[in-house]
C-alpha positions in Angstrom: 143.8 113.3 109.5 143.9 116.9 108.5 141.0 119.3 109.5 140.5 119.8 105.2 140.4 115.3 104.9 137.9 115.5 107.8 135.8 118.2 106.0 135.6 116.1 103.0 134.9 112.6 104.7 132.3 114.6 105.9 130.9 115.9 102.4 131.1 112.5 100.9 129.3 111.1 103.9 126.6 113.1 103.5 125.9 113.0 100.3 125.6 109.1 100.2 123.7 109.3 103.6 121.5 112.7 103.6 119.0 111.1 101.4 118.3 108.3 104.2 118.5 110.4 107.1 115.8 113.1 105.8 113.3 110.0 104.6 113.2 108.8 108.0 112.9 111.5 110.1 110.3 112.9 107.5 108.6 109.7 108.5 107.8 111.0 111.9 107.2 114.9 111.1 105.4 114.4 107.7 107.1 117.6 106.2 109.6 117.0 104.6 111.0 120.5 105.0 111.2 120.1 108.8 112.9 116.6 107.9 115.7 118.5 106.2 116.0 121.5 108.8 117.1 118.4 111.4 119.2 116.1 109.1 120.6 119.6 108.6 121.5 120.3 112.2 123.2 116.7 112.1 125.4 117.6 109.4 126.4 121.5 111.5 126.8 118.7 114.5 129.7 116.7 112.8 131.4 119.7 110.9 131.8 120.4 114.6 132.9 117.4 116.5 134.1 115.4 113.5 137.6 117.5 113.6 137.8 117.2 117.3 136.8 114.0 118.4 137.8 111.9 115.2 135.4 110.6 112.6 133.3 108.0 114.5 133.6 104.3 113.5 129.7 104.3 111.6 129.5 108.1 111.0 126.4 107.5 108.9 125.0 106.1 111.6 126.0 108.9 113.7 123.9 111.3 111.6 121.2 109.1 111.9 121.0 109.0 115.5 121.8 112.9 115.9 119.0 114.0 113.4 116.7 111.3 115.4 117.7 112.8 118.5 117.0 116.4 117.1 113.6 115.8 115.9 112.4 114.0 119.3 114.2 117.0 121.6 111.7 119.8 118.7 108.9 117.3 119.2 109.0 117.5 123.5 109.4 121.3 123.0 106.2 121.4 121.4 103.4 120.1 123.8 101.1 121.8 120.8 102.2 118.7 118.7 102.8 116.1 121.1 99.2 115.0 120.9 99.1 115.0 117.1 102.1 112.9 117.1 101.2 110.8 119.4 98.2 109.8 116.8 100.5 109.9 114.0 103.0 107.3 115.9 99.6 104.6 115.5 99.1 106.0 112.3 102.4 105.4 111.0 102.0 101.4 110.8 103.8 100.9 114.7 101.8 97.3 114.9 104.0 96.7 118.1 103.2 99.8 120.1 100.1 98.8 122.2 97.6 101.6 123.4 99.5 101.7 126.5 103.0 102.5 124.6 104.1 106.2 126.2 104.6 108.4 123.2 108.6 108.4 123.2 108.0 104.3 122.4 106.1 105.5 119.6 108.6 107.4 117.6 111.4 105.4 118.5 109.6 102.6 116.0 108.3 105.4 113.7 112.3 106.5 113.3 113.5 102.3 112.9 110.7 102.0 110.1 112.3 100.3 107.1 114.7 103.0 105.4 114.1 101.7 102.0 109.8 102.1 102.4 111.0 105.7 103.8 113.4 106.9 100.7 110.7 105.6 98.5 108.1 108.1 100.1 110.5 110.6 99.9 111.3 110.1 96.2 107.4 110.1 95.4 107.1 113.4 97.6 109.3 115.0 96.0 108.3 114.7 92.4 104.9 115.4 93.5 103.0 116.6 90.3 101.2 119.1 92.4 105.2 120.8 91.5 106.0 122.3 88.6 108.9 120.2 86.9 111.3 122.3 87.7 110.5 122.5 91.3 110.8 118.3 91.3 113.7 118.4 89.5 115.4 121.0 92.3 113.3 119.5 95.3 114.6 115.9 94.2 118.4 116.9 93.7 118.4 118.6 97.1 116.6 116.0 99.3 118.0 112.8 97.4 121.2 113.9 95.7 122.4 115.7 98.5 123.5 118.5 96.3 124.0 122.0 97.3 121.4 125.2 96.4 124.9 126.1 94.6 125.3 122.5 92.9 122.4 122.8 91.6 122.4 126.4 90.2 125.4 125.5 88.5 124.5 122.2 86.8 121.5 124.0 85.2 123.4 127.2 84.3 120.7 129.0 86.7 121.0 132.1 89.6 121.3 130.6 92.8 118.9 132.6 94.4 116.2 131.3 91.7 116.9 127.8 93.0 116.7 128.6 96.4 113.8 130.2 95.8 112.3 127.3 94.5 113.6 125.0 96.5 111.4 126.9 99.6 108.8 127.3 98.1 108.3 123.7 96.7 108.8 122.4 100.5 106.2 125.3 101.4 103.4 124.0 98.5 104.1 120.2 99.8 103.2 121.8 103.2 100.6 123.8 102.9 98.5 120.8 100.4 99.5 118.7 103.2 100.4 116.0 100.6 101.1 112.7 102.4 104.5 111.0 103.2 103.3 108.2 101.4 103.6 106.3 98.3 100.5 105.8 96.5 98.4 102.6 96.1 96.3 101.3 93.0 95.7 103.3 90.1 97.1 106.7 92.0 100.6 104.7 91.5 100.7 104.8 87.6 100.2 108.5 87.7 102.4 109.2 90.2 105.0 106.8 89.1 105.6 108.8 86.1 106.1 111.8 87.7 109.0 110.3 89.6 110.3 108.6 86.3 109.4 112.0 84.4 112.3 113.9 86.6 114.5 111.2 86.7 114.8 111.5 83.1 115.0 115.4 83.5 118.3 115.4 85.0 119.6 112.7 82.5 118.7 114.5 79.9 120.5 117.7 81.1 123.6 116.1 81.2 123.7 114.0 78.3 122.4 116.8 76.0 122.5 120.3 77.9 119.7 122.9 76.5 122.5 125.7 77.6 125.9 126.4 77.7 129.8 125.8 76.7 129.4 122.1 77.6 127.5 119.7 75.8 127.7 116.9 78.1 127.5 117.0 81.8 128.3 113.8 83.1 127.6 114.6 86.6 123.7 114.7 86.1 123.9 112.0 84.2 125.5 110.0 86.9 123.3 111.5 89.4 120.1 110.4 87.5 121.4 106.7 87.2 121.8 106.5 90.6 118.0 107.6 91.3 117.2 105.4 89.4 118.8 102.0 90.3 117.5 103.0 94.0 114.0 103.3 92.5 114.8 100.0 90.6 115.9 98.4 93.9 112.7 99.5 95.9 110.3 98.4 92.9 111.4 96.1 91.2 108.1 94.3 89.9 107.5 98.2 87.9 108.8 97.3 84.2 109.3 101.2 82.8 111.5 101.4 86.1 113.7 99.0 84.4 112.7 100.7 81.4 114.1 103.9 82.4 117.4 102.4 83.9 118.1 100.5 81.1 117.8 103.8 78.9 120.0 105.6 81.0 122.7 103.0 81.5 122.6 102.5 77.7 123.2 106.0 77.1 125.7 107.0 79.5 127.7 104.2 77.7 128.3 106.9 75.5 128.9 109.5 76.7 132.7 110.0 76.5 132.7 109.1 72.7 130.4 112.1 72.4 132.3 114.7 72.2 135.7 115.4 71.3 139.3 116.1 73.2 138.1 120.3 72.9 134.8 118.9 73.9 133.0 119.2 70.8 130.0 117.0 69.6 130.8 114.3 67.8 127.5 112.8 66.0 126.0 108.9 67.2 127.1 107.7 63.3 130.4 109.2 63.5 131.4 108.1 66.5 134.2 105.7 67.9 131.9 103.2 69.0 135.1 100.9 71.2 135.3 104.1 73.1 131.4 102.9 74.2 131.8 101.6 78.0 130.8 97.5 77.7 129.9 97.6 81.6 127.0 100.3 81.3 125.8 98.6 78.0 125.8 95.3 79.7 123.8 96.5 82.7 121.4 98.0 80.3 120.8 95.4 78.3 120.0 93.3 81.2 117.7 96.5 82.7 115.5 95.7 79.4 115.2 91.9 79.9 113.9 93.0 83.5 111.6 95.1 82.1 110.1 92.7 79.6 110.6 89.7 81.9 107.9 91.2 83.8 105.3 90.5 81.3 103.4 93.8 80.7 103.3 95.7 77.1 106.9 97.8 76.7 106.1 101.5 78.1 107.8 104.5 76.6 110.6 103.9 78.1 111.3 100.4 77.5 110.1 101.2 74.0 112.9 104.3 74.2 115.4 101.7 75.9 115.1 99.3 73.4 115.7 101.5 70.0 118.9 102.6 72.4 119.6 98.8 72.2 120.0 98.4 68.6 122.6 101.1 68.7 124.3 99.4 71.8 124.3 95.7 69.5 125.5 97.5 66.1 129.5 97.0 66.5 129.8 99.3 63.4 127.3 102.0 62.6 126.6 100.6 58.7 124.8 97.4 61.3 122.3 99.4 62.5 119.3 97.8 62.4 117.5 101.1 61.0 114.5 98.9 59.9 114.3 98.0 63.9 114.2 101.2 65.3 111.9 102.4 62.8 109.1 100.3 64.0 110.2 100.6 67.5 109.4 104.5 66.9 106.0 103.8 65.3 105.0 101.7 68.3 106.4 104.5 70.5 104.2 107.1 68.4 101.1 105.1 68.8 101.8 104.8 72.9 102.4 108.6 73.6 102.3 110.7 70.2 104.3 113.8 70.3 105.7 116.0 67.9 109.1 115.1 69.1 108.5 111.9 69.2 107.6 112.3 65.3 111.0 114.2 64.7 113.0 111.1 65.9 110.9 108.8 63.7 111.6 110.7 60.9 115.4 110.6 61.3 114.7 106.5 61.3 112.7 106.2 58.9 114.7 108.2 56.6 118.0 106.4 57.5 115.9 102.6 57.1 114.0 103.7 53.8 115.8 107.1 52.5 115.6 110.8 53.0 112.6 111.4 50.8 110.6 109.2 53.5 111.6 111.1 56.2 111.6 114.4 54.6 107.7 113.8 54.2 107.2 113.2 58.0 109.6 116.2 58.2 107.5 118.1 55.9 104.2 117.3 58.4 105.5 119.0 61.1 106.3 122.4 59.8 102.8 123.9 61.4 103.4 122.4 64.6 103.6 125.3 67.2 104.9 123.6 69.6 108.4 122.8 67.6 108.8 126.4 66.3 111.8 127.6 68.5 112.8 123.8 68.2 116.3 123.6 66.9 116.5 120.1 66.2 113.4 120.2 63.4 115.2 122.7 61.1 118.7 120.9 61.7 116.8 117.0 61.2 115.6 118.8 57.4 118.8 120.5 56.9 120.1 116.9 57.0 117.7 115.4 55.1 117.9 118.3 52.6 122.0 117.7 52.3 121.3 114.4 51.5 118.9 114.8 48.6 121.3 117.5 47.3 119.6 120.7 47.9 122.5 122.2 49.2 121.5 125.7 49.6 117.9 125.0 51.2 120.0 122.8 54.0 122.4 125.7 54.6 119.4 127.8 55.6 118.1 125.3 57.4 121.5 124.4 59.4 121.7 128.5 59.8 118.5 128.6 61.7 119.2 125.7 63.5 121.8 127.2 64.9 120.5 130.5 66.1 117.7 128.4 67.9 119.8 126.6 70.2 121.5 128.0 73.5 124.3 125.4 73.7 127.3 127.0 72.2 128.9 123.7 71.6 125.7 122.6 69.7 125.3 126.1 67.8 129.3 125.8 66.0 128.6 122.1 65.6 125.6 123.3 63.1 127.4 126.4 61.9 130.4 123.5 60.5 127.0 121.8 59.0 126.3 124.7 57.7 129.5 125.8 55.8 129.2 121.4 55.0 126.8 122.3 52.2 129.4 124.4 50.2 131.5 121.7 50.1 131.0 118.4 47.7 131.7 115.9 49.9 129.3 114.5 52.4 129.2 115.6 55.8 127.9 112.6 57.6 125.2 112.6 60.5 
């Protein structure tokens, strides 16, 4: 094997691995920082021995043991801590080690602690809400994606140094609040819970709709977010808007590669080809949402959210949308978490179950909302609604506008061809 094949077994590796190895070495240090630093070290260890001595027959166990072995050889360098840790070792739930077990004994069982408990602590450390989202967002792509400072900068069209930067100091506020390597109990979990959920959704939503940018899909983040959350699915599987959330993803990641064209531009939900949908990702999500109402608990927003995506997923041709359906799934989803946003989308159902002029008068509603005024979507949902009623000229405007609110380029020409649309007779379809 070539020294540029070993490199790259080594990459892929650890980025299926890294996750594991920093949640259960941050088991024993409680900082998850330090926790990286180690795994870290493991991953310098095999870019060096890796090319030499051959890729070992369980190389993710390898890094395992090395970033094990690192954190024990920090810990005896530090008699300062050995006394703490030796505390934390009874702390951490060792129910065999007896209060005659030497200290090594101690971490030894703290390090073989079940690796699915310790990626769940992880994941609920790192979207902390004590972070700002975009800290939990970066924090969570570095410590459980295994992406680079530079992966990340790039996915979200941002300097690297800025990510870095808040990268460190995210690791440094989980520090210094000494927040707990733990995932909550009780009521603390619902809070919590949709925090995690909350930045799972984050990344999907970046690369199924990107705020910035020559691309208007990233299907990387998408992909990346799916995988969070079937882990999270895996590890709690009694939490419906888990389910919820996966089945909302998987359904839309079905279509991603219909969305946009061979030149990569945006092709609209009614105009596109729906057999270029992938069957797999809607069957998994369909399933996701019987999960998640299986369970037995009132839908949350994102089982509410998965399920209108379900009526699109069941519709083999766009005219069989069930546009009644979603309607009332949206007014249930208003009455759970009410948003201006979430008004917006209920418009653009309402309007396509009962007619433009019923929309346009949700539409109307929000015009004095603050928090939509650099909002492109509100003045490109009225241009819409204004083509179809005929006021040609008041839609142009609108599509205009719409247009110079958005920072996706794709997304901005998509809405000046909306625009030009109005001088034209025909109807340009949403």
């Amino acid at each position: 094997m070539s020294a540029g094949d070993t490199r790259r077994a080594i990459e892929t590796v650890w980025r299926i691995e890294a996750a594991k190895v920093i949640a259960v070495v941050a088991r024993l240090t409680h900082d998850i920082g330090r926790a990286e630093e180690f795994a870290q070290d493991a991953l310098v260890a095999a870019l060096e021995h890796w090319p030499e001595d051959g890729i070992p027959e369980r190389p993710a166990a390898w890094l395992m043991t090395t970033a094990k072995n690192r954190a024990r050889d920090q810990l005896r360098r530090n008699p300062l801590l050995e006394s703490k840790h030796r505390q934390l070792g009874y702390e951490l739930d060792v129910r065999h080690a007896t209060a005659q077990a030497d200290f090594q004994e101690a971490i030894d069982m703290a390090l073989d602690d079940d690796i699915g408990d310790n990626l769940l602590r992880l994941i609920f450390t790192a979207c902390h809400p004590l972070l700002s989202p975009e800290a939990r967002v970066a924090l969570t792509l570095r410590l459980l994606g295994g992406l680079t400072t530079h992966e990340i900068a790039r996915a979200f069209l941002a300097a690297e140094p800025t990510i870095a930067q808040r990268i460190v100091r995210a690791k440094r506020t989980l520090s210094a609040a000494r927040v707990p390597f733990e995932v909550p109990r009780g009521e603390a979990l619902t809070g919590r819970l949709g925090s995690v959920l909350e930045v799972i959704y984050l990344i999907f939503n970046e690369g199924y709709s990107a705020t910035a940018g020559d691309r208007w899909v990233r299907p990387a983040l998408c992909d990346e977010a799916l995988r969070l959350g079937r882990i999270l699915a895996e590890l709690m599987p009694r939490e419906p808007e888990v389910h919820g959330l996966v089945a909302l993803m998987e359904i839309q990641a079905s279509r991603i590669h219909a969305r946009v064209d061979p030149d990569g531009e945006p092709i609209l939900l009614l105009d596109q080809d729906r057999a270029r949908w992938d069957p797999l990702l809607i069957r998994r999500g369909l399933a996701a949402l019987e999960r998640a109402v299986a369970i037995g608990a009132a839908l949350g927003p994102y089982s509410l959210q998965a399920a209108i995506a379900a009526c699109h997923a069941r519709a083999a041709l766009a005219e069989e949308t069930d546009w009644g359906r979603i309607a009332a799934l949206y007014d249930a989803l208003a009455q759970l978490t009410p948003s201006p946003v979430v008004e917006l989308n209920r418009a653009v159902a309402v309007a396509m179950a009962f007619g433009p002029l019923a929309g346009m008068e949700i539409v109307d509603g929000l015009s004095g909302e603050l928090s939509l005024k650099g909002y492109h979507l509100l003045p490109s949902v009225r241009g819409d609604l204004l083509f179809k009623l005929g006021r040609l000229e008041e839609a142009r405007r609108e599509f205009q506008r719409a247009a110079s609110l958005t920072a996706n380029e794709q997304e901005r020409r998509l809405l000046r061809r909306r625009a030009i649309a109005c001088g034209k007779s025909d109807p340009y379809r949403n």
